[in-house]
N, C-alpha and C positions, 0 to 999 in steps of 0.2 A: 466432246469436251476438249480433244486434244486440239481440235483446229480454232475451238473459239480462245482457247492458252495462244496460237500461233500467232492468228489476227490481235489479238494485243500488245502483247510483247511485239508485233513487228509496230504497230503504229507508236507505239511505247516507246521504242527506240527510234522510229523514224522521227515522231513529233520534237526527239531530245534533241537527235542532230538537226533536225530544221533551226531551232532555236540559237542552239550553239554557232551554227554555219552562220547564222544571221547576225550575232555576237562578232565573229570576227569581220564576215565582210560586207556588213551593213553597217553597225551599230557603230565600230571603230570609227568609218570614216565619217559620220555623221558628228560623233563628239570631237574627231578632229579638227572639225569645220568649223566649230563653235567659237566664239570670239571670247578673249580672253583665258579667263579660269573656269568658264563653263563646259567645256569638253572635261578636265578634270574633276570637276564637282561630280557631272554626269555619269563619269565611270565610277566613282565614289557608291552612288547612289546604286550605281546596278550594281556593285559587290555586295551590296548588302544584300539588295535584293534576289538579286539571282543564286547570292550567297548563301540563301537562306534553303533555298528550293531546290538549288541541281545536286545537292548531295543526294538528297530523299531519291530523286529520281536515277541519278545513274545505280546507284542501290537497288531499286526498286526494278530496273529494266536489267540489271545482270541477276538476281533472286530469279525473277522472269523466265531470264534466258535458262538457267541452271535449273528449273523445273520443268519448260520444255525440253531438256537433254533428256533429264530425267525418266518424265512422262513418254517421250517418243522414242528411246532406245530402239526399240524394236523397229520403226518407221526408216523408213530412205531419209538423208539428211540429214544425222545426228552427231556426223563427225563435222558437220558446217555448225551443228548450233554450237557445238563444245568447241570451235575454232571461234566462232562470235564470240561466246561466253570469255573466252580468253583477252579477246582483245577488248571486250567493255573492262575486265579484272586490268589490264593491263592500262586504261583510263582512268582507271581510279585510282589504281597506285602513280601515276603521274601526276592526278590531281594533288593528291593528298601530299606527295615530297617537292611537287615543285612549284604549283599553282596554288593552293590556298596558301600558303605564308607568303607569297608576296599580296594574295587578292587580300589578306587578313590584315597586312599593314595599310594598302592603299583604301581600303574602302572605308578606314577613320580619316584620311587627310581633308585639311582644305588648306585654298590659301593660303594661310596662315602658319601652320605647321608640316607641314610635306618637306619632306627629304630633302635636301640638293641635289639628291641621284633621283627623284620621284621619274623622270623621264626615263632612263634610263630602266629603271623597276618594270616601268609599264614596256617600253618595248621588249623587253625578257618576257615579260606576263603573254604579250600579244603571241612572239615567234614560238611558246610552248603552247599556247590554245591552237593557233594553228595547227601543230602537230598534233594535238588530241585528236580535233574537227578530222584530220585525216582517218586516224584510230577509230574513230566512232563510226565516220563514213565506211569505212572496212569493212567495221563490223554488221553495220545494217546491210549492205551489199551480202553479206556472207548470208543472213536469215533469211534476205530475198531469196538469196538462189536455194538455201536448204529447202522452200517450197515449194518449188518446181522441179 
């Protein structure tokens, strides 16, 4: 039981940062490209959407994590799950004071009513996802090796 907990939570966490990692260094440059107001529309549209969904999931892969501490106390490698468990805890509370209130105002904008700083918003929003994508990568690195 405790190793089919392990191979989830690690794909669980791996598949969160693939996505994210791909948020900043795909997706970004992709809606940069876009001519005109559609790179901004485009990030509009993935706040909502992604908005909607990576709460559930960093939730759901730190719950995860904090049950495989849990459950494998006794096992080799449960000072790395409770060092991961930390730094996804430590993702969230970044998401939540510094990322969702800006992704919360930009993902109503268009055209139309966006900020005069909307640029400005997003590259804040981008240089702190960055930092998360690090945080997250950390932490998956850290569960890798708690399994070995």
């Amino acid at each position: 039981m405790l190793h089919a907990l392990q191979v989830l939570t690690t794909v669980a966490v791996g598949v969160m940062v693939g996505v994210e990692f791909s948020v900043a260094f795909v997706m970004k440059r992709i809606f940069d490209a876009l001519p005109e107001d559609s790179g901004q529309l485009g990030r509009a549209h993935g706040g909502r959407m992604l908005g909607a969904v990576m709460p559930v999931w960093y939730i759901t892969s730190l719950v995860l994590v904090a049950v495989w501490a849990v459950a494998g106390r006794q096992h080799h490698g449960t000072g790395l799950v409770v060092t991961a468990g930390a730094l996804l805890l430590l993702s969230v509370i970044m998401s939540v004071l510094l990322l969702v209130p800006i992704n919360d105002r930009s993902k109503t904008w268009t055209p139309d009513n966006r900020p005069a700083d909307w640029k400005e918003q997003v590259n804040r929003w981008d240089r702190l996802h960055y930092v998360r994508v690090a945080v997250i990568v950390a932490a998956f690195a850290v569960l890798v090796a708690a399994l070995v």
